[in-house]
DSSP file (Angstrom, degrees, kcal/mol; ACC not computed):
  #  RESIDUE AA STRUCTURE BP1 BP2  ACC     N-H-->O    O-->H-N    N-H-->O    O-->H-N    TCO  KAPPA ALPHA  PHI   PSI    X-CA   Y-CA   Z-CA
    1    1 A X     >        0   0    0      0, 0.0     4,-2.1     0, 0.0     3,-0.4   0.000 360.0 360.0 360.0 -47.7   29.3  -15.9   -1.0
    2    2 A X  H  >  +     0   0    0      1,-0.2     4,-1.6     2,-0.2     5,-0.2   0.926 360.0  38.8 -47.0 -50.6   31.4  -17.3   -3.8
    3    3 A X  H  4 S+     0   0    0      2,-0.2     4,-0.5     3,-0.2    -1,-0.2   0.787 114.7  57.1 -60.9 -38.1   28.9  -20.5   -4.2
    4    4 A X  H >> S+     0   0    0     -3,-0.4     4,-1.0     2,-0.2     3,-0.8   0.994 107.4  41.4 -41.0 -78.5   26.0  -18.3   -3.6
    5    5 A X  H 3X S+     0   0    0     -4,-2.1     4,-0.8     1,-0.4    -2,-0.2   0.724 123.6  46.2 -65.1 -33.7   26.6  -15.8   -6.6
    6    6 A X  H 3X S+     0   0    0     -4,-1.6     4,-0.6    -5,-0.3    -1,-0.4   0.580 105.3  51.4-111.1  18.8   27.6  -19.2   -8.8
    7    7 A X  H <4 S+     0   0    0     -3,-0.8    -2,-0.2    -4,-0.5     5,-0.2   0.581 117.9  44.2 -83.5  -7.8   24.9  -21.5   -8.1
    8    8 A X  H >X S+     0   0    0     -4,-1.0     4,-1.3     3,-0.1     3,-1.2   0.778 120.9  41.9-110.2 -82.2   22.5  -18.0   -9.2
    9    9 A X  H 3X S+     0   0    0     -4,-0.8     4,-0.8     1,-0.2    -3,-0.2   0.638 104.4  59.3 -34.1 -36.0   24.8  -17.2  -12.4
   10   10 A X  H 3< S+     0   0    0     -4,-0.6    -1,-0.2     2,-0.2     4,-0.1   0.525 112.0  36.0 -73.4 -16.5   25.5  -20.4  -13.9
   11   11 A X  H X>>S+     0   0    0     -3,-1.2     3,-4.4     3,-0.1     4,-1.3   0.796 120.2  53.7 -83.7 -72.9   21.7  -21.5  -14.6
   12   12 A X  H 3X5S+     0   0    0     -4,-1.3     4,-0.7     1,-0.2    -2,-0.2   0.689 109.8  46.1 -38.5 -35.2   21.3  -17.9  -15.3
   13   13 A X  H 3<5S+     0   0    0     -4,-0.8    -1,-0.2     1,-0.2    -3,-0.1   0.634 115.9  46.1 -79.3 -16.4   24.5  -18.1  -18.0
   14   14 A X  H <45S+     0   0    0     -3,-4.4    -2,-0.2     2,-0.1    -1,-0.2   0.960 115.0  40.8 -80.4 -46.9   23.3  -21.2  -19.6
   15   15 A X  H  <5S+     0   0    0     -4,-1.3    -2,-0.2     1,-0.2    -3,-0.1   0.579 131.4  16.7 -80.1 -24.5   19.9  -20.5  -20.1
   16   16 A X  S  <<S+     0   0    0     -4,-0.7     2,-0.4    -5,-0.5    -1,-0.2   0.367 105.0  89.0-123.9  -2.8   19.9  -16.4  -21.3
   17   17 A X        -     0   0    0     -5,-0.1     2,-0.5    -3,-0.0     3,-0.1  -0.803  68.6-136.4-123.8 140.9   23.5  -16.0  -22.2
   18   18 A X    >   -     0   0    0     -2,-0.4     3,-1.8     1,-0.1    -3,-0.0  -0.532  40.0 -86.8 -86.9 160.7   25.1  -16.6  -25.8
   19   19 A X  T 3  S+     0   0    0     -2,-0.5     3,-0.1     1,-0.2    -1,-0.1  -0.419 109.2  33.2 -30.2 115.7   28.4  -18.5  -26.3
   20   20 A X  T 3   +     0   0    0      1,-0.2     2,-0.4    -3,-0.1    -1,-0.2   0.021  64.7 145.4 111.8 -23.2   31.4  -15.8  -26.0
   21   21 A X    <>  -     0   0    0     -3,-1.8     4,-2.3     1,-0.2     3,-0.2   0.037  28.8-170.1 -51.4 108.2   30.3  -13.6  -23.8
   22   22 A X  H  > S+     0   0    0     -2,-0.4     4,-0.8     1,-0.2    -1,-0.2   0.782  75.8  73.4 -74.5   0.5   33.5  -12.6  -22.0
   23   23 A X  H  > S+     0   0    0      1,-0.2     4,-0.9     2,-0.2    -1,-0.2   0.845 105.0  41.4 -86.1 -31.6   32.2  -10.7  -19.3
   24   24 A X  H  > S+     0   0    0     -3,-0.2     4,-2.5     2,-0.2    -1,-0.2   0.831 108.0  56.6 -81.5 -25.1   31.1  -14.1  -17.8
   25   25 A X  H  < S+     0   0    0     -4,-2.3    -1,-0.2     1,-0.2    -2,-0.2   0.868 110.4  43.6 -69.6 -23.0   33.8  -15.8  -18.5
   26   26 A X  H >X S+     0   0    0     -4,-0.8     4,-1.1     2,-0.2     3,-0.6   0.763 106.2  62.2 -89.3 -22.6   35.8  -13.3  -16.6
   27   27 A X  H 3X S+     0   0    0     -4,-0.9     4,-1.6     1,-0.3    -2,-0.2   0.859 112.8  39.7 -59.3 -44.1   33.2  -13.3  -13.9
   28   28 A X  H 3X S+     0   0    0     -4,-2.5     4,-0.6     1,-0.2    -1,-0.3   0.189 110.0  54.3 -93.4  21.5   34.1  -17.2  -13.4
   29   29 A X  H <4 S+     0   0    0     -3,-0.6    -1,-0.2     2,-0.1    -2,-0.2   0.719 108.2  48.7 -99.6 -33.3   37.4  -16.8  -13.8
   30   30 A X  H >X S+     0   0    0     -4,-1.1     4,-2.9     1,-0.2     3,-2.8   0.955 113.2  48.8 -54.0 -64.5   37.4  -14.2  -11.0
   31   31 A X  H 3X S+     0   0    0     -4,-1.6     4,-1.8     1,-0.3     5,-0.3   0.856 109.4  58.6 -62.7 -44.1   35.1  -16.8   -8.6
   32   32 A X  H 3< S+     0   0    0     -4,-0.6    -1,-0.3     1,-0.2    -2,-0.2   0.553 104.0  44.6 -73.1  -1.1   37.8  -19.5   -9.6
   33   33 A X  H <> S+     0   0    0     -3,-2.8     4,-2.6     2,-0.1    -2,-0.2   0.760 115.0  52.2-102.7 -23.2   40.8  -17.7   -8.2
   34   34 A X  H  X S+     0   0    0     -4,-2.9     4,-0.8     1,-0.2    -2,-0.2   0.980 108.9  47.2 -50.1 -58.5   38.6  -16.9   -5.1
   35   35 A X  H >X S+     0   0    0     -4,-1.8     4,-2.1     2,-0.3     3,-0.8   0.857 115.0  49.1 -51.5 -47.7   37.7  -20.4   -4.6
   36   36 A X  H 3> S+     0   0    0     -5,-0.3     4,-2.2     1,-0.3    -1,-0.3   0.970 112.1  46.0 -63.9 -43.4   41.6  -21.2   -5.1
   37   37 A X  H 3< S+     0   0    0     -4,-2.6    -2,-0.3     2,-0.2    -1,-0.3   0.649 106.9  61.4 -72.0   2.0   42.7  -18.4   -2.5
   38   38 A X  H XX S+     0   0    0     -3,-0.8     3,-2.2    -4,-0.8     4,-2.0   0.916 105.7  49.5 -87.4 -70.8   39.8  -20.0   -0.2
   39   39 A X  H 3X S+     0   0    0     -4,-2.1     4,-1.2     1,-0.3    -2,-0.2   0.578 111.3  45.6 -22.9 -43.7   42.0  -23.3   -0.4
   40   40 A X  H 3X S+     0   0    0     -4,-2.2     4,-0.6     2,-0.2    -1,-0.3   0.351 110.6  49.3 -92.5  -1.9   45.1  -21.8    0.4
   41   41 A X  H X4 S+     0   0    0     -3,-2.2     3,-0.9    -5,-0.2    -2,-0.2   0.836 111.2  55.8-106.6 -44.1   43.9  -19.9    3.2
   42   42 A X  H >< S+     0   0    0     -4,-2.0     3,-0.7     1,-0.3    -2,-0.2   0.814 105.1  49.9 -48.8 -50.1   42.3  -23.3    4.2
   43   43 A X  H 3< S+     0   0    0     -4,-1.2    -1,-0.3     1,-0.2    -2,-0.2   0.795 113.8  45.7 -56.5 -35.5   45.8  -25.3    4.2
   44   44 A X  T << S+     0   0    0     -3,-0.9     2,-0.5    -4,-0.6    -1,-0.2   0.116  91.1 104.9-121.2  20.2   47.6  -22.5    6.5
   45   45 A X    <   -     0   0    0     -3,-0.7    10,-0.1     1,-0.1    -4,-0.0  -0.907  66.3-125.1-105.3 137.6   45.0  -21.9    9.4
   46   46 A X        -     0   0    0     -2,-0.5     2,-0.4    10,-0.1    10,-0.2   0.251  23.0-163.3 -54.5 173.8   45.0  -22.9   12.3
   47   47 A X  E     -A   55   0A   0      8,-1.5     8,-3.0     2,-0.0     2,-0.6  -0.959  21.2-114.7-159.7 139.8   42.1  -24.8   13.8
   48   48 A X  E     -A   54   0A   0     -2,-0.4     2,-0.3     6,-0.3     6,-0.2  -0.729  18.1-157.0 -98.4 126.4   41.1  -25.7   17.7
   49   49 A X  E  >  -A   53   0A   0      4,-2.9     4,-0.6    -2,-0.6     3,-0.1  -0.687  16.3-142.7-101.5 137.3   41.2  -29.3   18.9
   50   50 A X  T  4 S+     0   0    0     -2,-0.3    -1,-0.1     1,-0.2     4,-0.1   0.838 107.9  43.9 -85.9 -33.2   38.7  -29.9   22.1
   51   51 A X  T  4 S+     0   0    0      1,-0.1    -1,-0.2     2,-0.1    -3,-0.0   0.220 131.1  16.9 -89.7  22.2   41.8  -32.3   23.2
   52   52 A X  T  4 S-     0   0    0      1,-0.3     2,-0.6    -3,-0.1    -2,-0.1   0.511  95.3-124.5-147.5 -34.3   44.7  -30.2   22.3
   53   53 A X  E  <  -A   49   0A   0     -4,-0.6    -4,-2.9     2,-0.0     2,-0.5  -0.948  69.6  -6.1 110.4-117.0   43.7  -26.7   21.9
   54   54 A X  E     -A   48   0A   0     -2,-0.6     2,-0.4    -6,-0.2    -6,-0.3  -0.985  64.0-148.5-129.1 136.8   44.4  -24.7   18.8
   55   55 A X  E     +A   47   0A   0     -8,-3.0    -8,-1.5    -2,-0.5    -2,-0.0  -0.723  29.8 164.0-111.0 118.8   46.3  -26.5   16.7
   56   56 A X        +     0   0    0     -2,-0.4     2,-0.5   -10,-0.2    -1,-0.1   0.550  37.3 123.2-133.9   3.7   48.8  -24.0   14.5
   57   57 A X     >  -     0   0    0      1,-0.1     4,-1.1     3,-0.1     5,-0.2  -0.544  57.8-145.9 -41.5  94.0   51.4  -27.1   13.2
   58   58 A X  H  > S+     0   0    0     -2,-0.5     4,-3.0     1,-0.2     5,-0.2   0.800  94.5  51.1 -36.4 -44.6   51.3  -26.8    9.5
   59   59 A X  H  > S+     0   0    0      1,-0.2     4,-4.2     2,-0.2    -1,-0.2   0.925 115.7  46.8 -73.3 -44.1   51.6  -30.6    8.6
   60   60 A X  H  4 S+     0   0    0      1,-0.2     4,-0.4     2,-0.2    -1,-0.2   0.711 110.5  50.7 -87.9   3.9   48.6  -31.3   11.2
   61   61 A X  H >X S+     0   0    0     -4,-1.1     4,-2.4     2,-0.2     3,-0.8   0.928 110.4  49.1 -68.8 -63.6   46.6  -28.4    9.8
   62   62 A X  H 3X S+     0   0    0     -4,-3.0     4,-2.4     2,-0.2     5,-0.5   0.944 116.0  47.7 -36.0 -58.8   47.2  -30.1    6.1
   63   63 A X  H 3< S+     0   0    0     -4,-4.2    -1,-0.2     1,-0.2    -2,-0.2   0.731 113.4  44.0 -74.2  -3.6   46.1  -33.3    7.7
   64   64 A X  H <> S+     0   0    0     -3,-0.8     4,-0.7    -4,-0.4    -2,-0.2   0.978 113.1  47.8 -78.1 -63.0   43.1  -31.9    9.3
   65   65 A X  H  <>S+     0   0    0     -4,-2.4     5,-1.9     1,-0.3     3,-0.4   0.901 115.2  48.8 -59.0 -64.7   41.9  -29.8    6.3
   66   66 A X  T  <5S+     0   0    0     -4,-2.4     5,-0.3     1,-0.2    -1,-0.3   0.959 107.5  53.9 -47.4 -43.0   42.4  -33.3    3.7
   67   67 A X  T  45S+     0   0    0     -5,-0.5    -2,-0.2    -4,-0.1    -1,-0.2   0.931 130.0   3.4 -87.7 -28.3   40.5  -35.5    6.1
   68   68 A X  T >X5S+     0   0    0     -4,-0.7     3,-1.3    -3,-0.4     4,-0.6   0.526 123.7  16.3 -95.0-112.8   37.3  -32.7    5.9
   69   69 A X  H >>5S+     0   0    0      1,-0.3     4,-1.8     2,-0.2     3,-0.9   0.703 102.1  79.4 -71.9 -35.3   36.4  -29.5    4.1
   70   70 A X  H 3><S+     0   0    0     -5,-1.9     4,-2.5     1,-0.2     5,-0.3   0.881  88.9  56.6 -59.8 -34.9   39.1  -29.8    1.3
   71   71 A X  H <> S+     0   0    0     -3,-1.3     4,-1.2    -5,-0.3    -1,-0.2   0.836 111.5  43.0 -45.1 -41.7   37.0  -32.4   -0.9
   72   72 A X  H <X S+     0   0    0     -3,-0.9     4,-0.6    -4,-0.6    -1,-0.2   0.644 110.0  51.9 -91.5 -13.9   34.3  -30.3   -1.1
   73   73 A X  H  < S+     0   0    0     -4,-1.8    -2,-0.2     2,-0.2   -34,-0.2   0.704 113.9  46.2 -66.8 -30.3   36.1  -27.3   -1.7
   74   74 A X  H  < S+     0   0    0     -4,-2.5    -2,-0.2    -5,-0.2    -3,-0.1   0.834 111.0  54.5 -73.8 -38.8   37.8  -29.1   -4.6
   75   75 A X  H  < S+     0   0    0     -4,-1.2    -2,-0.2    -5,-0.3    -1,-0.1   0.920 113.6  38.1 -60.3 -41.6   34.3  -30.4   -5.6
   76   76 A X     <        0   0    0     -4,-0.6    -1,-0.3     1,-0.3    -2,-0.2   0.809 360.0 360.0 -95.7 -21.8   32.6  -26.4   -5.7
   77   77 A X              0   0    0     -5,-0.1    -1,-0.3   -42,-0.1    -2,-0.2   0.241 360.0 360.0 -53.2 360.0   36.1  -25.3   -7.4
């Protein structure tokens, strides 16, 4: 939803919106602590292995999450 809502504001904030407006800035500030609590949620969930089963080992979570999803989470962050 978070990516939705800024790929649709951010054209929208450049193109119509003046310099200063705080109400957007507070909009993105909002969308950049989701996108951080998205992260954190990312690092400390568990995930299911077809050769192991559900994997709930913090350190192999971390290494799961880094080798996929987190780059592009950093990227849209």
């Amino acid at each position: 939803m978070l990516i939705i809502f800024t790929a649709i504001l951010t054209p929208y904030r450049v193109s119509f919106i003046e310099d200063g407006n705080q109400t957007f800035e507070i909009i993105e500030i909002i969308f950049d602590v989701g996108f951080g609590i998205d992260i954190i949620v990312n690092f400390i969930s568990a995930y299911y292995d077809p050769r192991y089963g559900l994997i709930t080992d913090f350190k192999s979570i971390a290494k799961n999450y880094l080798k996929g999803w987190f780059w592009v989470d950093i990227v849209a962050m």
